[in-house]
C-alpha positions in Angstrom: 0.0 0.0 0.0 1.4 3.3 -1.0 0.9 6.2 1.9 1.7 10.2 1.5 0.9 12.8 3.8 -0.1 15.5 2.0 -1.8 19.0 3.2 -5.7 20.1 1.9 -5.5 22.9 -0.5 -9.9 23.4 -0.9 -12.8 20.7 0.0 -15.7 21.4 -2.2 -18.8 19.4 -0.7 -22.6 18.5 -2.1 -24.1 17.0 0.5 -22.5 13.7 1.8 -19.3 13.9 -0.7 -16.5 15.9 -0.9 -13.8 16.6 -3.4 -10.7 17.5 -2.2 -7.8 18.8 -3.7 -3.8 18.5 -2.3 -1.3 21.6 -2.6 1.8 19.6 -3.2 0.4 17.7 -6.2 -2.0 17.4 -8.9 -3.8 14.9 -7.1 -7.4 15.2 -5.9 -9.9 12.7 -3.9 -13.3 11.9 -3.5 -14.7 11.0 0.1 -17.9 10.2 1.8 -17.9 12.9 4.2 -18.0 16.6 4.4 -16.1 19.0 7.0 -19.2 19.4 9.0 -18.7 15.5 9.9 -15.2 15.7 9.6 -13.0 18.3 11.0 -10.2 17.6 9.5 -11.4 18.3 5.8 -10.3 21.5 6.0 -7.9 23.8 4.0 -4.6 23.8 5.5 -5.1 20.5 7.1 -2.5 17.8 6.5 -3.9 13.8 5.9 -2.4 10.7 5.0 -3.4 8.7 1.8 -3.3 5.8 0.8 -3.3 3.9 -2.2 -3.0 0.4 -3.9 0.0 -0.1 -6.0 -2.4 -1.6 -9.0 -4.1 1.5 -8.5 -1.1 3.3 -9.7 -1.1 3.6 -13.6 1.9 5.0 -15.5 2.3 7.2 -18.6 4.9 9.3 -20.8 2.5 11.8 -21.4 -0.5 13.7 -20.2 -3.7 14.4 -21.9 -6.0 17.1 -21.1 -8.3 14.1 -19.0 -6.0 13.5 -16.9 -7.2 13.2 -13.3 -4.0 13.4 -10.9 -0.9 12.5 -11.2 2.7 12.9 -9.5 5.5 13.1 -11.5 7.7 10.1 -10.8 11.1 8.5 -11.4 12.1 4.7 -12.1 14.2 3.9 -9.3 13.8 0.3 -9.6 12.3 -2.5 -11.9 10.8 -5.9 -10.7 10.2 -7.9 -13.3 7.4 -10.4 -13.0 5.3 -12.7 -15.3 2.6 -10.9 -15.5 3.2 -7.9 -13.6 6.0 -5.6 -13.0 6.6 -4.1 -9.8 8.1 -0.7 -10.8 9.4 1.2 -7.6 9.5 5.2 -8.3 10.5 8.2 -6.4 8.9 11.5 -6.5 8.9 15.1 -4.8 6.5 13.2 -2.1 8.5 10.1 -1.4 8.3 6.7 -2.8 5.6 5.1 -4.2 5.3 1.4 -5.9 3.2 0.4 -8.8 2.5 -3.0 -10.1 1.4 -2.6 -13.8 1.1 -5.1 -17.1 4.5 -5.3 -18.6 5.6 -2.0 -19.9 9.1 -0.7 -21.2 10.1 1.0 -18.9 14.1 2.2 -17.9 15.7 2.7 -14.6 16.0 6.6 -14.3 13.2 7.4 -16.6 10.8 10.5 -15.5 7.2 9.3 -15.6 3.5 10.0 -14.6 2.0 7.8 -12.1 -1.6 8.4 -12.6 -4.0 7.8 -9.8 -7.8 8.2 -9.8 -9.7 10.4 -7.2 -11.8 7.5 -6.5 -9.2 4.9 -6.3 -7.3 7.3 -3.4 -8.6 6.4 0.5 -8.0 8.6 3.7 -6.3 7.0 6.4 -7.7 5.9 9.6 -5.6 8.1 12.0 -5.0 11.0 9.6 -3.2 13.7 11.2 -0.5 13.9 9.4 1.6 13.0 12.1 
């Protein structure tokens, strides 16, 4: 499981769902709570992530439907029948992804690409 602690930039909330959106990336996620239930969905606030590593998709380029992404480094390759396990560094920290077999080099700047949906909030967020 991948886990960054990242800080709340704006919450934007319709009833029991909120979107929120992270200053140190271009990452965003959707939750099923709002700041009235949840004080610490507020700007300014720091929480940890988390995030499966076949959640974690990887691409040379971005298009303009893009969701969130982190630009990423290959530190380290895994190679694996079906999978690779790619292990990348990024402004954040380190993050793993296990993806279908791709070309991929050691040292090669990429975009992991991670859906709002697909990005949970950790238990005892508080970015501690």
């Amino acid at each position: 499981m991948n886990r960054m602690k990242l800080t709340i930039a704006s919450v934007t909330s319709s009833r029991f769902l909120s979107h929120i959106r992270f200053l140190e990336a271009n990452l965003s996620m959707l939750i099923i709570d709002t700041p009235q239930t949840d004080q610490r969905l507020q700007p300014g606030s720091t929480l940890t992530i988390l995030f499966k590593e076949t959640d974690v998709a990887l691409a040379r380029t971005l298009t303009p439907s893009t969701l969130g992404h982190i630009d990423v480094v290959v530190e380290n390759i895994e190679q694996g029948e079906v999978l690779n396990e790619v292990h990348l560094s990024s402004r954040l920290g380190s993050l793993t992804a296990l993806v279908p077999l791709f070309d991929v080099s050691v040292g090669e700047k990429l975009y992991a690409l991670i859906h709002p949906a697909h990005i949970l909030l950790a238990k005892d967020s508080h970015g501690e």
